[in-house]
Structures are given as C-alpha cells and as structure tokens.
PyMOL Python script that loads the backbone (N, CA, C, O; Angstrom):
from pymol import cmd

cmd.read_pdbstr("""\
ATOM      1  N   UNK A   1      -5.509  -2.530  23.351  1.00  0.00           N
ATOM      2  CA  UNK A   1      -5.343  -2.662  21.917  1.00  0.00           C
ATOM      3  C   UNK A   1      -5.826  -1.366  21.265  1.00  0.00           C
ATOM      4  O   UNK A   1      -6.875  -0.838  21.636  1.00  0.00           O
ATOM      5  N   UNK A   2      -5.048  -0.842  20.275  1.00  0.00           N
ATOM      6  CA  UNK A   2      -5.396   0.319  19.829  1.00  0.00           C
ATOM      7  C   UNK A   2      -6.614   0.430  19.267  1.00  0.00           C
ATOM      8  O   UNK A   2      -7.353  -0.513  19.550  1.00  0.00           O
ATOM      9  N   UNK A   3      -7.021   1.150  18.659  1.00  0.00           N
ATOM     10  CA  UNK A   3      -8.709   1.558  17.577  1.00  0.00           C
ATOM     11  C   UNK A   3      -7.821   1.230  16.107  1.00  0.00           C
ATOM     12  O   UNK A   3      -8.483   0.521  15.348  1.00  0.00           O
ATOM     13  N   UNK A   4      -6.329   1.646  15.517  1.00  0.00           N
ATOM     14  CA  UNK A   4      -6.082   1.447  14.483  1.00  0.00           C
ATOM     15  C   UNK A   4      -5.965  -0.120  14.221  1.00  0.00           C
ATOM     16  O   UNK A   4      -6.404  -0.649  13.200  1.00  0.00           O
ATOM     17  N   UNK A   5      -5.457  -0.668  15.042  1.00  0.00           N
ATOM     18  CA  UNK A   5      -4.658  -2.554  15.200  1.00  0.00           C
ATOM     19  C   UNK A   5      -6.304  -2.857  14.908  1.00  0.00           C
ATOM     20  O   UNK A   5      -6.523  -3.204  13.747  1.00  0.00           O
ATOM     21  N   UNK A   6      -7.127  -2.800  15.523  1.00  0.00           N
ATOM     22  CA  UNK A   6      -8.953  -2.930  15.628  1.00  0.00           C
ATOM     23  C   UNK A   6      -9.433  -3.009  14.509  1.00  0.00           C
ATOM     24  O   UNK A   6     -10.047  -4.015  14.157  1.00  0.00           O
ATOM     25  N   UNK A   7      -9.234  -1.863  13.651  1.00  0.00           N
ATOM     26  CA  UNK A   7     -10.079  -1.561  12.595  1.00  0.00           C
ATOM     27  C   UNK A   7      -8.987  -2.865  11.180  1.00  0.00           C
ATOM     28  O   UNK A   7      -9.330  -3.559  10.223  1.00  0.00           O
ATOM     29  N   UNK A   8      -7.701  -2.559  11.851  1.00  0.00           N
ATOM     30  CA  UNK A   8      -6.474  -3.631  10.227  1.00  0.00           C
ATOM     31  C   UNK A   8      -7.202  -4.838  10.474  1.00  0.00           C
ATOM     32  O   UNK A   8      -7.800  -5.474   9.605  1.00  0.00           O
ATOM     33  N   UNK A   9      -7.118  -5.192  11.934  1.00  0.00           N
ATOM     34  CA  UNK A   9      -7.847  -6.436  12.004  1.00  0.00           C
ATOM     35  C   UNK A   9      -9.000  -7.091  11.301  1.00  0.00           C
ATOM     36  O   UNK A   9      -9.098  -8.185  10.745  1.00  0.00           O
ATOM     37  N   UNK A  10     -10.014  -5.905  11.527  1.00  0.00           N
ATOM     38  CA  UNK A  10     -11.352  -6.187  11.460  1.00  0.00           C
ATOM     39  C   UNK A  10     -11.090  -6.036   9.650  1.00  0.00           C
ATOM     40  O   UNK A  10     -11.732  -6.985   9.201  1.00  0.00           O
ATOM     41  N   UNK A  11     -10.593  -5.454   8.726  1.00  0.00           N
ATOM     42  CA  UNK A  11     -10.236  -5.723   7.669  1.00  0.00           C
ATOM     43  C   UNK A  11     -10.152  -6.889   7.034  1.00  0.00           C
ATOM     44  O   UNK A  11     -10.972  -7.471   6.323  1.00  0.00           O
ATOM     45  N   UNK A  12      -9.041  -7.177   7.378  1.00  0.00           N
ATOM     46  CA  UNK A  12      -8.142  -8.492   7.301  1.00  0.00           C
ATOM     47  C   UNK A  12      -8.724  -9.710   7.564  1.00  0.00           C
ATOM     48  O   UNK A  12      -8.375 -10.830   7.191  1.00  0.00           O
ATOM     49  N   UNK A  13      -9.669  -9.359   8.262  1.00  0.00           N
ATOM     50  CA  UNK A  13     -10.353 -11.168   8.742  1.00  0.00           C
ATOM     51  C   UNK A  13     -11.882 -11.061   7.937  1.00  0.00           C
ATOM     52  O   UNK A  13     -12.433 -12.134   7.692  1.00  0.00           O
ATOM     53  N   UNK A  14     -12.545  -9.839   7.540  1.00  0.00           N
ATOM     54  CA  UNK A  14     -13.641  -9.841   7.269  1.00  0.00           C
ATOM     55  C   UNK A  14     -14.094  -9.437   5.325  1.00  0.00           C
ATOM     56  O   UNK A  14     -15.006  -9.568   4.508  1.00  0.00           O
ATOM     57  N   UNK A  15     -12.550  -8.842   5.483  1.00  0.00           N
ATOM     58  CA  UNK A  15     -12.186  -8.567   4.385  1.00  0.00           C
ATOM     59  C   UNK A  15     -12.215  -9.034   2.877  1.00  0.00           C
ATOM     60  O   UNK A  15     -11.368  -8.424   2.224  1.00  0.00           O
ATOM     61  N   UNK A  16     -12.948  -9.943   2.135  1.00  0.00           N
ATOM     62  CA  UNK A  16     -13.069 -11.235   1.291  1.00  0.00           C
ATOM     63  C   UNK A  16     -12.495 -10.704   0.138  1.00  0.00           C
ATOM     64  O   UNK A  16     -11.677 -11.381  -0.485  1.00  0.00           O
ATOM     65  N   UNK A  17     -12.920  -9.190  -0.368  1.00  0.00           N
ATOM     66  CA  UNK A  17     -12.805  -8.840  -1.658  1.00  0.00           C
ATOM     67  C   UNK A  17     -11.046  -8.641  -1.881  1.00  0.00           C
ATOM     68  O   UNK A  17     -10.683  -8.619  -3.057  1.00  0.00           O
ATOM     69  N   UNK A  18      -9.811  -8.479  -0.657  1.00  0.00           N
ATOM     70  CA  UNK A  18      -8.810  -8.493  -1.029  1.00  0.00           C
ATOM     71  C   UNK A  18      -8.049  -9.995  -1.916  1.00  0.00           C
ATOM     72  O   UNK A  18      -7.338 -10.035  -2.920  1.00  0.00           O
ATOM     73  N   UNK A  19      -8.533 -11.006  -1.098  1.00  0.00           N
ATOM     74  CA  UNK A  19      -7.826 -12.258  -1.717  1.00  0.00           C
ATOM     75  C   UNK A  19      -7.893 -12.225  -3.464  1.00  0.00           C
ATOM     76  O   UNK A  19      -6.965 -12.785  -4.047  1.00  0.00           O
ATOM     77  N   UNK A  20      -8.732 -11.724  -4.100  1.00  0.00           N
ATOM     78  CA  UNK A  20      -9.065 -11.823  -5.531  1.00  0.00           C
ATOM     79  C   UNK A  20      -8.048 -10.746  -6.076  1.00  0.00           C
ATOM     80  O   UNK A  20      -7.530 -11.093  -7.137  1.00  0.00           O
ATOM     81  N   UNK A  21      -7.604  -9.394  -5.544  1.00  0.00           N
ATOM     82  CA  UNK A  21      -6.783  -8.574  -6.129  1.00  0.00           C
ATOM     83  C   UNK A  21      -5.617  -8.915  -6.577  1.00  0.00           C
ATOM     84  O   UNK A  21      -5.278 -10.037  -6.202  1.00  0.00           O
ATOM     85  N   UNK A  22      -5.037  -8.491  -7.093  1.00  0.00           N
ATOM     86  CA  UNK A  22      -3.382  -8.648  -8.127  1.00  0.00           C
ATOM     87  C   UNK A  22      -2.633  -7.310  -8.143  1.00  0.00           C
ATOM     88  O   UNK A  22      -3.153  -6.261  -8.520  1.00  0.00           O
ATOM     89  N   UNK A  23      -1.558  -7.409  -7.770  1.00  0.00           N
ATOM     90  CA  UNK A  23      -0.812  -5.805  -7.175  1.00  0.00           C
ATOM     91  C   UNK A  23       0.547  -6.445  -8.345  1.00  0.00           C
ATOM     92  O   UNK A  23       1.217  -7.476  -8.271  1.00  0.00           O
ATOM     93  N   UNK A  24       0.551  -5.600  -9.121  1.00  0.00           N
ATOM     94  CA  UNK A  24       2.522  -5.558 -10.086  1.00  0.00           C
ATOM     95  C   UNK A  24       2.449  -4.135  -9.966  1.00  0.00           C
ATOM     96  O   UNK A  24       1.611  -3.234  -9.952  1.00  0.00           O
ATOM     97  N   UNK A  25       3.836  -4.337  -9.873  1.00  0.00           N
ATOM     98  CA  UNK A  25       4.927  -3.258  -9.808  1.00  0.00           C
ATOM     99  C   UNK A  25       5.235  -2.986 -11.002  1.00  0.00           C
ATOM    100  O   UNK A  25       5.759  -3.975 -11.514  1.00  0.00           O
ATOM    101  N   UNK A  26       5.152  -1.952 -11.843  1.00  0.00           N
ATOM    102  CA  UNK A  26       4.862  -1.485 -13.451  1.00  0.00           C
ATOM    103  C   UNK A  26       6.169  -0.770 -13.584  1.00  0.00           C
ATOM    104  O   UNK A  26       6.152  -0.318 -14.729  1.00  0.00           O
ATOM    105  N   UNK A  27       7.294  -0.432 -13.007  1.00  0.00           N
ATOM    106  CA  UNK A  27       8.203   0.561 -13.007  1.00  0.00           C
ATOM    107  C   UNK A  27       8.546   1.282 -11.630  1.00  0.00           C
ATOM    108  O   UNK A  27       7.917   1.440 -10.584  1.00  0.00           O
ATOM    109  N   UNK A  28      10.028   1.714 -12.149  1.00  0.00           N
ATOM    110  CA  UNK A  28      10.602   2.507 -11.006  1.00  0.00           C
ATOM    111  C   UNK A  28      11.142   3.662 -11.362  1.00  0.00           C
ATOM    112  O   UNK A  28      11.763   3.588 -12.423  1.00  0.00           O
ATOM    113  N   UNK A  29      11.132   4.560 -10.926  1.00  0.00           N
ATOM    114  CA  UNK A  29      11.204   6.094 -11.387  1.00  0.00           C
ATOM    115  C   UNK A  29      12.074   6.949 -10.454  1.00  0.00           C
ATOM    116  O   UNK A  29      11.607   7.186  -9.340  1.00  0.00           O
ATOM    117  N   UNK A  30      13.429   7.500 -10.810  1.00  0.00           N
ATOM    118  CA  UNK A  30      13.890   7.789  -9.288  1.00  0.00           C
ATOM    119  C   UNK A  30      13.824   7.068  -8.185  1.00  0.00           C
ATOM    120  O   UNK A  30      14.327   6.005  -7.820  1.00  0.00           O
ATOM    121  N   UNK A  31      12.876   8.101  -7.573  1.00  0.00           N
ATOM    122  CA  UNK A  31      12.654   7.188  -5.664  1.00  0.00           C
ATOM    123  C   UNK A  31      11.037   7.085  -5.835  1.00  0.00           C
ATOM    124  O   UNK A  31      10.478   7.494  -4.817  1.00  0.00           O
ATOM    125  N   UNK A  32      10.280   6.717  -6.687  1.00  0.00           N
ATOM    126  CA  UNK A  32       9.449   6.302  -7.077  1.00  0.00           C
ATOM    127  C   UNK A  32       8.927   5.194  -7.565  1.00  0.00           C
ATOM    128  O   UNK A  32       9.453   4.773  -8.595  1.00  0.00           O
ATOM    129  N   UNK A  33       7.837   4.462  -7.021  1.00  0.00           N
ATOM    130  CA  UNK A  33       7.407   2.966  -7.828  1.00  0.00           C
ATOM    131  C   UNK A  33       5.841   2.989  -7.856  1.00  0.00           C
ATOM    132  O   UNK A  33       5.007   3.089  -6.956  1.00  0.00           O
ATOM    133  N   UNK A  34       5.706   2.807  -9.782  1.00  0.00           N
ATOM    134  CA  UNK A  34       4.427   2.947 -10.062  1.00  0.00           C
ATOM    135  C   UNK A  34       3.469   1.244 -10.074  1.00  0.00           C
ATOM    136  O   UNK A  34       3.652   0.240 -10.761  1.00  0.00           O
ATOM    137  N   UNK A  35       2.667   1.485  -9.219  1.00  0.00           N
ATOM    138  CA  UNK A  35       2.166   0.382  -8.984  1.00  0.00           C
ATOM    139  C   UNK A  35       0.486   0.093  -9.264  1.00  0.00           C
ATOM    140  O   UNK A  35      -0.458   0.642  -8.695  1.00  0.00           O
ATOM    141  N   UNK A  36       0.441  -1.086 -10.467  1.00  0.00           N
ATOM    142  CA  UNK A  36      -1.023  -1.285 -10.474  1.00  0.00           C
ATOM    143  C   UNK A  36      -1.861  -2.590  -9.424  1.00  0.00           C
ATOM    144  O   UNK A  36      -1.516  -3.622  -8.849  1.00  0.00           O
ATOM    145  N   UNK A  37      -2.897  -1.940  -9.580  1.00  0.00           N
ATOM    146  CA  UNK A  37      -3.976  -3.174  -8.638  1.00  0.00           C
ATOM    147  C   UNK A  37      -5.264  -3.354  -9.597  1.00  0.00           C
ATOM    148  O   UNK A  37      -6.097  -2.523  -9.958  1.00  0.00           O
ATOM    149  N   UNK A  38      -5.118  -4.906  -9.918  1.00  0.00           N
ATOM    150  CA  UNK A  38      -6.331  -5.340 -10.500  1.00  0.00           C
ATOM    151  C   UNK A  38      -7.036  -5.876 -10.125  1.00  0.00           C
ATOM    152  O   UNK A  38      -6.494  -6.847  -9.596  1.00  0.00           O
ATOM    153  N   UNK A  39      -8.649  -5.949  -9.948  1.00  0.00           N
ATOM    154  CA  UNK A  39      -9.436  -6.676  -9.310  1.00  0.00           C
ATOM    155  C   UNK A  39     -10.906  -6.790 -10.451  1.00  0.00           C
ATOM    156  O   UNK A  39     -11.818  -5.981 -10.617  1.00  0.00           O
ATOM    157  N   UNK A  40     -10.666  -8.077 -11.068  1.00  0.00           N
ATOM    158  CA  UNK A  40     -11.387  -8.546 -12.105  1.00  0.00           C
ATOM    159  C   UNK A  40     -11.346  -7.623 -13.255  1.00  0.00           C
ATOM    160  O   UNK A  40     -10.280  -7.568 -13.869  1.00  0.00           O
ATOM    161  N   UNK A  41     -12.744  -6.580 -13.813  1.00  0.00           N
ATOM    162  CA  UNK A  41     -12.564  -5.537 -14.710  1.00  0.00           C
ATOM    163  C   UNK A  41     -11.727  -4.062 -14.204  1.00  0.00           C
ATOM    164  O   UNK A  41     -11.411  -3.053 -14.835  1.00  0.00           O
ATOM    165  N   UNK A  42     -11.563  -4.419 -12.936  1.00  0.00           N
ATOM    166  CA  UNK A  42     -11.337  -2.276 -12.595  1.00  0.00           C
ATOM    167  C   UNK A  42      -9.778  -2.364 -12.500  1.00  0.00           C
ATOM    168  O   UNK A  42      -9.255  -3.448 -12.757  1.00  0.00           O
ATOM    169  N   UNK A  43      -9.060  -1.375 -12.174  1.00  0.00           N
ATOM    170  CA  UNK A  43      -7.652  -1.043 -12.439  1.00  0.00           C
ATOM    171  C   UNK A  43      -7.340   0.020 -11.463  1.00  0.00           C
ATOM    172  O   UNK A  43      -8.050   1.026 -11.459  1.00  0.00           O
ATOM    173  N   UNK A  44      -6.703  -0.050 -10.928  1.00  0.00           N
ATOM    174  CA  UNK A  44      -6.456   1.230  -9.673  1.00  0.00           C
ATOM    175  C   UNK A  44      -4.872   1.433  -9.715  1.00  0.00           C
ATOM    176  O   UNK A  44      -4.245   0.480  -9.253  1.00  0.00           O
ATOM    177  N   UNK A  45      -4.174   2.424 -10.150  1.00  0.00           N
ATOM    178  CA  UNK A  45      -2.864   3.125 -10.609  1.00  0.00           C
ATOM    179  C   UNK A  45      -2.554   3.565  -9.275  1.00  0.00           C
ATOM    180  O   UNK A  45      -3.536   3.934  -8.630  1.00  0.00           O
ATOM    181  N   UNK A  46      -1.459   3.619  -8.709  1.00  0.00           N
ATOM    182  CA  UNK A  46      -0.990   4.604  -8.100  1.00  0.00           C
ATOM    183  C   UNK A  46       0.697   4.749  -7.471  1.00  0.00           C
ATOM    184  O   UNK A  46       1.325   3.811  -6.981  1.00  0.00           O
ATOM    185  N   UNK A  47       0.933   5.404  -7.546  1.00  0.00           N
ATOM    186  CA  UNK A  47       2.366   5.792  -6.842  1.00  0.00           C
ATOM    187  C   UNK A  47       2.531   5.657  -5.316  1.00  0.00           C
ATOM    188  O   UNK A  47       1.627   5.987  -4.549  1.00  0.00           O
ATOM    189  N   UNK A  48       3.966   5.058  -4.809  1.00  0.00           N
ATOM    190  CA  UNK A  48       4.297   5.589  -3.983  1.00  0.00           C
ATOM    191  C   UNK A  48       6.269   5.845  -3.863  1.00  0.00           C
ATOM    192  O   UNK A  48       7.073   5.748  -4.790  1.00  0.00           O
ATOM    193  N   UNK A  49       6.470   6.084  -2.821  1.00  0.00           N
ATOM    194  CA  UNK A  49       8.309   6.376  -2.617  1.00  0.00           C
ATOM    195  C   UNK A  49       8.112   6.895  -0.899  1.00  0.00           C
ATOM    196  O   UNK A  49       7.488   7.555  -0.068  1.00  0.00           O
ATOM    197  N   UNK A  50       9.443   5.784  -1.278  1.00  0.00           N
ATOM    198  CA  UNK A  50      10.351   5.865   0.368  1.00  0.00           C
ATOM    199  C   UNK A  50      10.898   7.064   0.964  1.00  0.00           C
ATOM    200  O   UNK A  50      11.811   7.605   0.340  1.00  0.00           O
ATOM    201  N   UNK A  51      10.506   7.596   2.081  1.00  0.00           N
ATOM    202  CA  UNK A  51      11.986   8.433   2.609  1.00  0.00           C
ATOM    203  C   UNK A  51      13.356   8.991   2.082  1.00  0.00           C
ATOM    204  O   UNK A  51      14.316   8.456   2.637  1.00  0.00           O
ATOM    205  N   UNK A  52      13.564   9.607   1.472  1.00  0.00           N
ATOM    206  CA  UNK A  52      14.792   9.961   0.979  1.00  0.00           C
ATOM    207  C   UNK A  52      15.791  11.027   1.481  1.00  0.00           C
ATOM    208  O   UNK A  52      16.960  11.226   1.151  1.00  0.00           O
ATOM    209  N   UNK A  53      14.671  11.912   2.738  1.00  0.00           N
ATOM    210  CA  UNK A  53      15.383  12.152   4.035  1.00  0.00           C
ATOM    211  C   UNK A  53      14.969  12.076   5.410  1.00  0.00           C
ATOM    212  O   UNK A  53      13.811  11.933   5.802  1.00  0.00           O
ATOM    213  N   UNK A  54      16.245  12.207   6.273  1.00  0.00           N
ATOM    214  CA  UNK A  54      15.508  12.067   7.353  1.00  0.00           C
ATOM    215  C   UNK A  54      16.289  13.517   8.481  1.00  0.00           C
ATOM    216  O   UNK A  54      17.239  14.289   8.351  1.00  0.00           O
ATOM    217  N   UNK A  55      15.347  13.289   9.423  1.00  0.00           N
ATOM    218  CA  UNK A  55      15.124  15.007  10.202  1.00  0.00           C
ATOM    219  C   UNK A  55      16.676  14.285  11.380  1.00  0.00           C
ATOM    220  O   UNK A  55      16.876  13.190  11.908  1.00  0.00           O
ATOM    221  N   UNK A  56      17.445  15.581  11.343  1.00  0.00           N
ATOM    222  CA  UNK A  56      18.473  14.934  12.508  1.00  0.00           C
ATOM    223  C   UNK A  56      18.140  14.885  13.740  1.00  0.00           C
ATOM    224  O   UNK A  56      17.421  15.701  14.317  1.00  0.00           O
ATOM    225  N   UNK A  57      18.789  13.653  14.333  1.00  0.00           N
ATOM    226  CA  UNK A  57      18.722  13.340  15.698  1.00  0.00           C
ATOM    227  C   UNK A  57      18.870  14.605  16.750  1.00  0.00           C
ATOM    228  O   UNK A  57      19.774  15.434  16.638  1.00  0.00           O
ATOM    229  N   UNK A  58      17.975  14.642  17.674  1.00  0.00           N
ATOM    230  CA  UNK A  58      17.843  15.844  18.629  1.00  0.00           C
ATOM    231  C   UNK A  58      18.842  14.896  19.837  1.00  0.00           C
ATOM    232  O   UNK A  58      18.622  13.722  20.134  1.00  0.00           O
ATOM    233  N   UNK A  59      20.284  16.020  20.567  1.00  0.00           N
ATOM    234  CA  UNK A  59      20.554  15.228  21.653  1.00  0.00           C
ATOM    235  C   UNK A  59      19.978  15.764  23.145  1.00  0.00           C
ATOM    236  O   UNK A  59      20.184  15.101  24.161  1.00  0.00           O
TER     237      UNK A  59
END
""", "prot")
cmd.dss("prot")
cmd.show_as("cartoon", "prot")
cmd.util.cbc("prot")
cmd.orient("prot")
C-alpha cells in the first residue's frame, strides 16, 4: 500500500473537521471554476480547471 493511499486514508477516517464543511461552486470562467468552502465563520476561495491539453501519444 502506498505512503499517499496511507496518509488519504488516515485523513478520511480521522478526519472530523471535514463533515461540517460546505463546498458551492460560485461560477465558471472559461476552463475555470471558482469555488468556495465554508466551515462555520471562515471562507476559503479558490480556483481550479481541467486539462485543456494534452502531450501526444509517443509510438
């Protein structure tokens, strides 16, 4: 089992303060989506975007 799978795990099961958060999707921008996370008083903004290219196949 990897060290990364280890550590999501150990997150995920020990993790308490995620269940209370609230994630909306505020807009889409191009290949962009601005996304907030609320957790009681605090507010955490941030962006992300998909792939919009990809590297060609080596034969």
């Amino acid at each position: 089992m990897s060290i990364i799978f280890k550590i999501i795990f150990f997150i995920l099961l020990f993790g308490s303060n995620s269940y209370s958060e609230e994630l909306n999707k505020i807009g889409t921008f191009k290949d962009w989506d601005a996304i907030v996370v609320t957790n009681g008083d605090s507010k955490v903004c941030f962006a992300q975007s998909k792939p919009v290219l990809q590297s060609p196949k080596k034969k």
